[in-house]
MARLUM-669868 format. One record per atom (N, C-alpha, C): residue number from 1; residue in one letter; atom name; x, y, z. Coordinates in nm, 4 decimals, decimal comma. Each point is the difference from the previous one (the first is absolute). Layout:
<rs>
n: NUM res: a atom: CA u: X v: Y w: Z
...
</rs>
This chain:
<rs>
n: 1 res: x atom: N u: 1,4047 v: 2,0185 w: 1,4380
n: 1 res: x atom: CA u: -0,1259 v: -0,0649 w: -0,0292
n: 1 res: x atom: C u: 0,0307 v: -0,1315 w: -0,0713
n: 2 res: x atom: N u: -0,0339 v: -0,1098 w: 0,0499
n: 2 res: x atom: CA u: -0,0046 v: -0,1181 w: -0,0811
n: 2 res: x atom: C u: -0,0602 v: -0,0632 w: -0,0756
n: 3 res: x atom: N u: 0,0020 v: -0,0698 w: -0,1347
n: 3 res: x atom: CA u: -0,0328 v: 0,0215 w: -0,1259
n: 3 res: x atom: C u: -0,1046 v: -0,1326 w: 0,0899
n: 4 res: x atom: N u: -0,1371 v: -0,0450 w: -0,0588
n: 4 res: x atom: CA u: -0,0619 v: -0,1154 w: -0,0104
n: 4 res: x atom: C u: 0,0814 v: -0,0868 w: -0,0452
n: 5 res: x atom: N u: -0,0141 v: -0,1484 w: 0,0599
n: 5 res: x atom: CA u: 0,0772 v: -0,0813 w: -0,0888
n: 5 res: x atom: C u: -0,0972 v: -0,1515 w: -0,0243
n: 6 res: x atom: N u: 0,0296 v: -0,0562 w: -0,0682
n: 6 res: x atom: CA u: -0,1095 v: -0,1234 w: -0,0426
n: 6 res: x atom: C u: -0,0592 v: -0,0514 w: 0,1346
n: 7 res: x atom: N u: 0,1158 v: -0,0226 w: 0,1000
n: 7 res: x atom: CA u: -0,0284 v: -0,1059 w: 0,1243
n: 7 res: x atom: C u: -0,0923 v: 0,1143 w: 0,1243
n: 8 res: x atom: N u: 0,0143 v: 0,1199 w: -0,0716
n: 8 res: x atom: CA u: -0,0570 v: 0,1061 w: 0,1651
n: 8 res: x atom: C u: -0,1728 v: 0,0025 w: -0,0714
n: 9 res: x atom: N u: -0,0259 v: -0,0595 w: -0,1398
n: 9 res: x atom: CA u: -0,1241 v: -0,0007 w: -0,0211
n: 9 res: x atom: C u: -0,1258 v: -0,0542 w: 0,1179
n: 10 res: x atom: N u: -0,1159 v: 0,0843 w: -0,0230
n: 10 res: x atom: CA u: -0,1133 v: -0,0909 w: 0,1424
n: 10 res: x atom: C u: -0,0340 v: -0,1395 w: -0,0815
n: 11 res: x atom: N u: -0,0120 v: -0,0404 w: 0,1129
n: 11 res: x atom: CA u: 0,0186 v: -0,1984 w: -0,0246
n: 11 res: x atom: C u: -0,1329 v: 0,0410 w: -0,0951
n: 12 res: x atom: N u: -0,0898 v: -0,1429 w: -0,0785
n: 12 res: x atom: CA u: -0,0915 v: -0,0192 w: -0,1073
n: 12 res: x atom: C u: -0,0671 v: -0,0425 w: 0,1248
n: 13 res: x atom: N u: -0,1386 v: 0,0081 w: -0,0599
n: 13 res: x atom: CA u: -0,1008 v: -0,0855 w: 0,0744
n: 13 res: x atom: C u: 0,0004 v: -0,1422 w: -0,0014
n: 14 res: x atom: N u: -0,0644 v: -0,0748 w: 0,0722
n: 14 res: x atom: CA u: 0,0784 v: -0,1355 w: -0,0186
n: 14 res: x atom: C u: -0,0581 v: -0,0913 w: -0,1004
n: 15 res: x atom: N u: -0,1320 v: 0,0620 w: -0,0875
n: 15 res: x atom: CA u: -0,0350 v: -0,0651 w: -0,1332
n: 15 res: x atom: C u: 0,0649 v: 0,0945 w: -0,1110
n: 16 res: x atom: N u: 0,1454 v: 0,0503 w: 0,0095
n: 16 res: x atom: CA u: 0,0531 v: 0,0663 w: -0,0989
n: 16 res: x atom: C u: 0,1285 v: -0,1555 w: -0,0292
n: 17 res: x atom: N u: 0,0095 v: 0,0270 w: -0,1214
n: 17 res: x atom: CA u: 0,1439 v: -0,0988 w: -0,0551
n: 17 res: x atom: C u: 0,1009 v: 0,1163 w: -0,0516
n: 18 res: x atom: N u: 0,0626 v: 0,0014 w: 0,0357
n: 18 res: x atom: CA u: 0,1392 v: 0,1331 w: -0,0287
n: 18 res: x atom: C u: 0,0927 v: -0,0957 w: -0,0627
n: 19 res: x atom: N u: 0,0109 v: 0,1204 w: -0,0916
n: 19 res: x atom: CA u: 0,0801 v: -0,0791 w: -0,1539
n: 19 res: x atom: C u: 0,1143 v: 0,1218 w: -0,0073
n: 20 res: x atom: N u: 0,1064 v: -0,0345 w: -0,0085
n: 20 res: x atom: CA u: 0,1273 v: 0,1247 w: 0,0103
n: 20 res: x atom: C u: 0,0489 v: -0,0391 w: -0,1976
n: 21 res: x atom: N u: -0,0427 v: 0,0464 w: -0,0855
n: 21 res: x atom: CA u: 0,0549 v: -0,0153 w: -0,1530
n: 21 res: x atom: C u: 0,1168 v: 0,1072 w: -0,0411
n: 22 res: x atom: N u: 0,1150 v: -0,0493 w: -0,0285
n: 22 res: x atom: CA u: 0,1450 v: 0,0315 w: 0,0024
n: 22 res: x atom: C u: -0,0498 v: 0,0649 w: -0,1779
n: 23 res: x atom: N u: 0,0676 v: 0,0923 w: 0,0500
n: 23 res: x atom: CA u: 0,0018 v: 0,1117 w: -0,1338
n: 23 res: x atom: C u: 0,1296 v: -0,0695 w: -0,0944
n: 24 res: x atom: N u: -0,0724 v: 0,1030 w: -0,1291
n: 24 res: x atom: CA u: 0,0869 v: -0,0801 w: -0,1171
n: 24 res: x atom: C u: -0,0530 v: 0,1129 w: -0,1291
n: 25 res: x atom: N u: 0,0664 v: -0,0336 w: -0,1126
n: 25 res: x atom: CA u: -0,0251 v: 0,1045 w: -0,1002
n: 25 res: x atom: C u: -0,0539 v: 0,1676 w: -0,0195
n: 26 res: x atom: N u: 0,1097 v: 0,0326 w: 0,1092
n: 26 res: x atom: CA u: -0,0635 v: 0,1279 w: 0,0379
n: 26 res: x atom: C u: -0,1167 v: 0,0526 w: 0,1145
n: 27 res: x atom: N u: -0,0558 v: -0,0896 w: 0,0619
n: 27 res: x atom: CA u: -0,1164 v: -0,0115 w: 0,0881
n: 27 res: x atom: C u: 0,0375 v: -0,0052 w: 0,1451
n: 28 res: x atom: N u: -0,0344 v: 0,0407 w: 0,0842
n: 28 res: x atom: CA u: 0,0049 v: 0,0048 w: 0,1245
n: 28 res: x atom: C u: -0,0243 v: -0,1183 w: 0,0699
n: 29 res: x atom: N u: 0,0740 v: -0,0721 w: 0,1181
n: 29 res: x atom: CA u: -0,0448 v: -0,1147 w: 0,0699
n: 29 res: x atom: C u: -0,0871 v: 0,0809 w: 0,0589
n: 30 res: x atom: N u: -0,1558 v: -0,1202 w: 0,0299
n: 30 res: x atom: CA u: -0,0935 v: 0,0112 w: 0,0316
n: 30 res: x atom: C u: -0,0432 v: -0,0657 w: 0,1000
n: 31 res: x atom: N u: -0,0403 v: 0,0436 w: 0,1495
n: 31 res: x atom: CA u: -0,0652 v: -0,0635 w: 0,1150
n: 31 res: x atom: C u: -0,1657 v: -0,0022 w: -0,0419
n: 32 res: x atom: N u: -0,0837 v: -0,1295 w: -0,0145
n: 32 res: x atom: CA u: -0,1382 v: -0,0135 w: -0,0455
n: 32 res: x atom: C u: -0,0806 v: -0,0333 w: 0,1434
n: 33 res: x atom: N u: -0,0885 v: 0,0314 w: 0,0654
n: 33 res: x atom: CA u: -0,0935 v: -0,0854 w: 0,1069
n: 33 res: x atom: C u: -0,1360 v: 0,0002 w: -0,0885
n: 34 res: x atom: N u: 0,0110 v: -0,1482 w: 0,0247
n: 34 res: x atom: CA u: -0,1709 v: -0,0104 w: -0,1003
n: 34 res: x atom: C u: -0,0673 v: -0,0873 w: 0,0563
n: 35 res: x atom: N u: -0,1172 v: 0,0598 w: 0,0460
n: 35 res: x atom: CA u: -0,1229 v: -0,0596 w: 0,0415
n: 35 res: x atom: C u: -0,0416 v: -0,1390 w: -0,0773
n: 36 res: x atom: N u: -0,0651 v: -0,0753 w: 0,1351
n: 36 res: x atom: CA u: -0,1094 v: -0,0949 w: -0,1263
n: 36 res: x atom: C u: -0,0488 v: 0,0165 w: -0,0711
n: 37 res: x atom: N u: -0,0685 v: -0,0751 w: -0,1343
n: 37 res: x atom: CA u: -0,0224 v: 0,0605 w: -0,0882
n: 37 res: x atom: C u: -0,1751 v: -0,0355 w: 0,0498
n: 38 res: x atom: N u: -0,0970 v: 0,0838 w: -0,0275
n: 38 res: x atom: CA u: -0,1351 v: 0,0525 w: 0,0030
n: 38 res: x atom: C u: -0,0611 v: 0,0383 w: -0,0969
n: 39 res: x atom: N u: -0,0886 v: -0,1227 w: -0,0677
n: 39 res: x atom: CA u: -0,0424 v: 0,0284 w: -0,1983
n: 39 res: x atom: C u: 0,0820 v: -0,0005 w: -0,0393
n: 40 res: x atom: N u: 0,1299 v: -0,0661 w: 0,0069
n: 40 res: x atom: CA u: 0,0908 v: 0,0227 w: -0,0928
n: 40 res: x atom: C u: 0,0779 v: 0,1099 w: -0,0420
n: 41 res: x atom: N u: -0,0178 v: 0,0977 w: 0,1328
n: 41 res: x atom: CA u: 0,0949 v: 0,0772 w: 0,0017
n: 41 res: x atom: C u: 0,0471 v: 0,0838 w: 0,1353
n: 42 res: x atom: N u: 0,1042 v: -0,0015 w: -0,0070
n: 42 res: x atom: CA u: 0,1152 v: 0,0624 w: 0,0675
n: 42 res: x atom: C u: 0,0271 v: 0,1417 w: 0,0883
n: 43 res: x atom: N u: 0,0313 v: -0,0098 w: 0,0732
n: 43 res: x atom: CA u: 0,0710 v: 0,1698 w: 0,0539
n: 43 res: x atom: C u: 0,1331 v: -0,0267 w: 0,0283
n: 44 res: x atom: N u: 0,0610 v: 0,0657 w: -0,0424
n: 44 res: x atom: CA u: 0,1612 v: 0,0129 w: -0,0081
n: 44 res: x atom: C u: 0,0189 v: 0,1553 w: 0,0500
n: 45 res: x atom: N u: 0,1156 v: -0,0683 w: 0,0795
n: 45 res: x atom: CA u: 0,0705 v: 0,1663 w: 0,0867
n: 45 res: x atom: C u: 0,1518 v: -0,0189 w: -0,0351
n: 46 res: x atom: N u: 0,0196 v: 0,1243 w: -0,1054
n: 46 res: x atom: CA u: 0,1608 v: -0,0141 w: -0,0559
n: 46 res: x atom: C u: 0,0534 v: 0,0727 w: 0,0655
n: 47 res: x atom: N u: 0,1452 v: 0,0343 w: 0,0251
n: 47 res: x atom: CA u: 0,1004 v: 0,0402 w: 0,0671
n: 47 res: x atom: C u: 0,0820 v: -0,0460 w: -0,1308
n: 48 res: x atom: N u: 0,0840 v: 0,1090 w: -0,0521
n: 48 res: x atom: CA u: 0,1147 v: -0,0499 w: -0,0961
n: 48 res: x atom: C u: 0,1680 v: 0,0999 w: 0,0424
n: 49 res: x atom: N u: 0,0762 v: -0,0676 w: -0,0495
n: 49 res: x atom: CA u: 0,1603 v: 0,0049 w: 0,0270
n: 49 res: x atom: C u: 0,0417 v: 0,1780 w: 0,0211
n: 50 res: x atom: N u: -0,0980 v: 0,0778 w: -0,1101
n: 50 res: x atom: CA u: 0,0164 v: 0,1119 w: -0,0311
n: 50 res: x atom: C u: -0,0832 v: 0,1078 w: 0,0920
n: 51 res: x atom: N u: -0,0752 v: -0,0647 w: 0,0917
n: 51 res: x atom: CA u: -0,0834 v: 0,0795 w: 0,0751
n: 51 res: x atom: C u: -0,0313 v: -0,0682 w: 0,1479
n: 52 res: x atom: N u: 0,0931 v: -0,1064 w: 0,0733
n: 52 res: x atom: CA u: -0,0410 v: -0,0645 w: 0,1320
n: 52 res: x atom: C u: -0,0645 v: 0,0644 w: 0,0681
n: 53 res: x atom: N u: 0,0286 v: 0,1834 w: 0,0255
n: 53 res: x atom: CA u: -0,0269 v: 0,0562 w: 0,1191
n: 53 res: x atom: C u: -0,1491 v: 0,0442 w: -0,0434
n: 54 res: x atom: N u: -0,0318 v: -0,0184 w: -0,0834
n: 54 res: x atom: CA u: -0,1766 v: 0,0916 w: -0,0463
n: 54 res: x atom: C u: -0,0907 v: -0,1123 w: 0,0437
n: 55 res: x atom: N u: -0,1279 v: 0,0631 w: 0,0211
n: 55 res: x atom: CA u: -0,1243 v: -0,1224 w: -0,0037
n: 55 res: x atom: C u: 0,0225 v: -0,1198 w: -0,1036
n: 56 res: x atom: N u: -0,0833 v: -0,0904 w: 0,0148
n: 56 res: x atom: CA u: 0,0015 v: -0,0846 w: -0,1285
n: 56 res: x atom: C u: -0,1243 v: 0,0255 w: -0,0952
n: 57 res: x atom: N u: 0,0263 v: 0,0009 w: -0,1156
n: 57 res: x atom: CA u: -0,0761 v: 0,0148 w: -0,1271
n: 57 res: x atom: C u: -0,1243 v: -0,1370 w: 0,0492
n: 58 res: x atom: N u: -0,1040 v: 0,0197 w: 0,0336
n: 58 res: x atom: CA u: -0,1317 v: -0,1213 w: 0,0102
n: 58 res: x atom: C u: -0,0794 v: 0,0113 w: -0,1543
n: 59 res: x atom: N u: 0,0275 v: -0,1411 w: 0,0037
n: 59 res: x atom: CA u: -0,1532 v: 0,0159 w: -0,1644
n: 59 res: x atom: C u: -0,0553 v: -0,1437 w: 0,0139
n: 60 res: x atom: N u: -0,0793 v: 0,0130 w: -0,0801
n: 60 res: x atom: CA u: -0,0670 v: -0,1405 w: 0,0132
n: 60 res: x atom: C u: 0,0306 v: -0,0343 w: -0,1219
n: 61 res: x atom: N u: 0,0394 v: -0,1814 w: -0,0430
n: 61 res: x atom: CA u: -0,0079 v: -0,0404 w: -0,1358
n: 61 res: x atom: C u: -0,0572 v: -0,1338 w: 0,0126
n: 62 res: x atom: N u: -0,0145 v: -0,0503 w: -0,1488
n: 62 res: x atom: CA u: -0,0298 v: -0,1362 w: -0,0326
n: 62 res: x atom: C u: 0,1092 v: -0,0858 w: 0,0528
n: 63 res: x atom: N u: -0,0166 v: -0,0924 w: 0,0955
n: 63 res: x atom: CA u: 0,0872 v: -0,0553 w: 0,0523
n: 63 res: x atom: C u: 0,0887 v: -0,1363 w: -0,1256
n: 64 res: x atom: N u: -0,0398 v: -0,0164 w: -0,1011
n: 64 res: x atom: CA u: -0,0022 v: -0,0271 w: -0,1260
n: 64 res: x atom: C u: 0,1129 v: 0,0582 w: -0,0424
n: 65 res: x atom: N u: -0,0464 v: 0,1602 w: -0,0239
n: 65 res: x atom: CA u: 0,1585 v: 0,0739 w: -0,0853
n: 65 res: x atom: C u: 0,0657 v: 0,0090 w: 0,0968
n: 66 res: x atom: N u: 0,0027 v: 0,0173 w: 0,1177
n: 66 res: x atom: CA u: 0,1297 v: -0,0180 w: 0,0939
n: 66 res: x atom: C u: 0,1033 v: -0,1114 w: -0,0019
n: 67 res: x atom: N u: -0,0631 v: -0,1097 w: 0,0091
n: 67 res: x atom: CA u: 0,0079 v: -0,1395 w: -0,0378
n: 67 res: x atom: C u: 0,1030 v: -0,0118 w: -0,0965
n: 68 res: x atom: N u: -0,0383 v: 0,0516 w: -0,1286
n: 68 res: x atom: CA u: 0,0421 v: 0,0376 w: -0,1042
n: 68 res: x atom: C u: 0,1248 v: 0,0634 w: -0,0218
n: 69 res: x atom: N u: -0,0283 v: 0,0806 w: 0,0899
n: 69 res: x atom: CA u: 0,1002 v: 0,1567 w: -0,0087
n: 69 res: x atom: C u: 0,1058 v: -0,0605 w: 0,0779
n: 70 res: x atom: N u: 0,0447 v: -0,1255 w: 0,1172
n: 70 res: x atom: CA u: 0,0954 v: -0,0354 w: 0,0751
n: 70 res: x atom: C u: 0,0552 v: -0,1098 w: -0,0439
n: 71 res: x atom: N u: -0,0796 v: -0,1070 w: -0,0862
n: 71 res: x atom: CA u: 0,0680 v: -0,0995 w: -0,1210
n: 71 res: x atom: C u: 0,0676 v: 0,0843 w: -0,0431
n: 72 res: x atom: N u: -0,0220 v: 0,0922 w: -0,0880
n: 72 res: x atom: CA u: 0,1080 v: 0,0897 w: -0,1010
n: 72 res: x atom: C u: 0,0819 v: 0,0338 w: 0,1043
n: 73 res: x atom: N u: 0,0096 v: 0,0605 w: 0,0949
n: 73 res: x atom: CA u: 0,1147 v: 0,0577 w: 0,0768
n: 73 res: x atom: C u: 0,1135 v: -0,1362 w: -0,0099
n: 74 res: x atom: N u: -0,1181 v: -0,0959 w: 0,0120
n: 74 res: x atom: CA u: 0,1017 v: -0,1630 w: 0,0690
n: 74 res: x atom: C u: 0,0747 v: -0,0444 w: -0,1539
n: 75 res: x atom: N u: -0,0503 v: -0,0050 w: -0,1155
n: 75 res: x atom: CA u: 0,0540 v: -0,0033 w: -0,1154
n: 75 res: x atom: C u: 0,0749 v: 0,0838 w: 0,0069
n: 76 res: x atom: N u: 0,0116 v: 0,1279 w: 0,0196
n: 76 res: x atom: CA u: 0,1497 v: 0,0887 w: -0,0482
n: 76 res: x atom: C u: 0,0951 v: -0,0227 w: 0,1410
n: 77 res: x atom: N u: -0,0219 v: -0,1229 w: 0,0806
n: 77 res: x atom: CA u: 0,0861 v: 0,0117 w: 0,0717
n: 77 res: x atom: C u: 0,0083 v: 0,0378 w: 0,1057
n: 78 res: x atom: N u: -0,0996 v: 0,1041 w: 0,0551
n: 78 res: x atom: CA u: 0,0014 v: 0,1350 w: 0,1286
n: 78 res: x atom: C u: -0,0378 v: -0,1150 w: 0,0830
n: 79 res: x atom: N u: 0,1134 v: 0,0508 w: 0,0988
n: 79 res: x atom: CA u: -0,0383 v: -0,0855 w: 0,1681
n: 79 res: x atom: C u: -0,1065 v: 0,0190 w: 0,0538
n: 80 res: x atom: N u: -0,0851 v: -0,0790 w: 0,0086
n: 80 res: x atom: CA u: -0,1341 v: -0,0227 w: 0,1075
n: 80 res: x atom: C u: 0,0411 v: -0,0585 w: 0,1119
n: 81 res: x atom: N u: -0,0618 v: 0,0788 w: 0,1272
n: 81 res: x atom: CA u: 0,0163 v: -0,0168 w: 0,1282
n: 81 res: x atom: C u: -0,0841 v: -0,1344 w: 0,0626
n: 82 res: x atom: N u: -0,1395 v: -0,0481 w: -0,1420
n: 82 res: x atom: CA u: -0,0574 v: -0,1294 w: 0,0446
n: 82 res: x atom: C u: 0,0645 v: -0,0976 w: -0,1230
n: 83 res: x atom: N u: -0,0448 v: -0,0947 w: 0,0073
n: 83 res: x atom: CA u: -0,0130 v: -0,0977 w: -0,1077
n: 83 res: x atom: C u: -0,1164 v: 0,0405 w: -0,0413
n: 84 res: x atom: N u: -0,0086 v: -0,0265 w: -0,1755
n: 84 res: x atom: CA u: -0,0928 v: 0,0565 w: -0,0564
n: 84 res: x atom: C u: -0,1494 v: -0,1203 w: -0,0011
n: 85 res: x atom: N u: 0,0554 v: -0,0976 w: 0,0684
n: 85 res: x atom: CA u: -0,0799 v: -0,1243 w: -0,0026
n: 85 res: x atom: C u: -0,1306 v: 0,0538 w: 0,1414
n: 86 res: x atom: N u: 0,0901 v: 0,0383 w: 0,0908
n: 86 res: x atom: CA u: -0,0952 v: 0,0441 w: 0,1144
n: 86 res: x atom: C u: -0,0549 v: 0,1136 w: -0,0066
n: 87 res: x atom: N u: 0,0276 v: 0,1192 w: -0,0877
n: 87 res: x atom: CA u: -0,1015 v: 0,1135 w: -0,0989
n: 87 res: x atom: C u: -0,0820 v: -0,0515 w: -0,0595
n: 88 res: x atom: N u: -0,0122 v: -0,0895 w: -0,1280
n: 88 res: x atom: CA u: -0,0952 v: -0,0289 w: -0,0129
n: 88 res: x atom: C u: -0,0749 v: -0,0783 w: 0,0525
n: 89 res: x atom: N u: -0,0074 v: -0,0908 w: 0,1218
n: 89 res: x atom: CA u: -0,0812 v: -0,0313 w: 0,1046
n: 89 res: x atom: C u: -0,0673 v: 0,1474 w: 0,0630
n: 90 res: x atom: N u: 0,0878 v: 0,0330 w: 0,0336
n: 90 res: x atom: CA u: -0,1060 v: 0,1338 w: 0,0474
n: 90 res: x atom: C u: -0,0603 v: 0,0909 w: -0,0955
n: 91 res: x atom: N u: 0,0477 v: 0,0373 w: -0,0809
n: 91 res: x atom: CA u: -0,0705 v: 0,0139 w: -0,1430
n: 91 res: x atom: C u: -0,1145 v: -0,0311 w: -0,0352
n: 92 res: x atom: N u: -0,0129 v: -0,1283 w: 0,0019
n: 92 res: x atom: CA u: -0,0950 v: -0,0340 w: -0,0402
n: 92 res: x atom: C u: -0,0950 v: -0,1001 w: 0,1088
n: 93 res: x atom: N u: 0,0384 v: 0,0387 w: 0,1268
n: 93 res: x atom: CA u: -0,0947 v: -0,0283 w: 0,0968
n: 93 res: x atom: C u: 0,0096 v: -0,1468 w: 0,0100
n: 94 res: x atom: N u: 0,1536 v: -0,0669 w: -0,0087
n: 94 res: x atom: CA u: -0,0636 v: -0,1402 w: 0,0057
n: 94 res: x atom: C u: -0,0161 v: -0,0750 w: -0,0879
n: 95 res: x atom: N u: -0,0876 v: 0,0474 w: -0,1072
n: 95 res: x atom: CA u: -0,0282 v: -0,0735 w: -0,1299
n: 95 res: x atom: C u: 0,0736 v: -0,0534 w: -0,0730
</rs>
């Protein structure tokens, strides 16, 4: 049986931005697909290092603390799969 692997994931829809954030301080690298943001907030479909082959965890957030939450990744360093310049364009819709 062969394990899931990042690349056998089903493609994103094509208003998803997929963000691959390289683990660090104990944390799992993380595959993100996140919707446009709608009121200012988000649906994110995670897939992380420690679980490829399971569904992905869906939640909705403030596209704000996400925002938030991937600066800090980018301050401690963790590889982002975008530039964080073209996240927050989509982030924040542009604005």
């Amino acid at each position: 049986m062969s394990e899931l692997l990042p690349y056998d994931l089903p493609a994103p829809p094509p208003d998803d931005l997929v963000v691959q954030v390289g683990g660090g301080a104990g944390e799992p690298e993380r595959l993100l697909h996140i919707s446009r943001p709608v009121d200012g907030l988000v649906t994110v479909r995670e897939w992380n290092s420690e679980s490829w082959n399971t569904p992905p965890i869906e939640r909705e957030l403030s596209a704000q603390a996400l925002l938030r939450a991937l600066e800090q990744a980018s301050r401690q360093r963790r590889r982002l799969s975008e530039e964080l310049h073209r996240i927050r364009q989509w982030l924040t819709d542009g604005v």
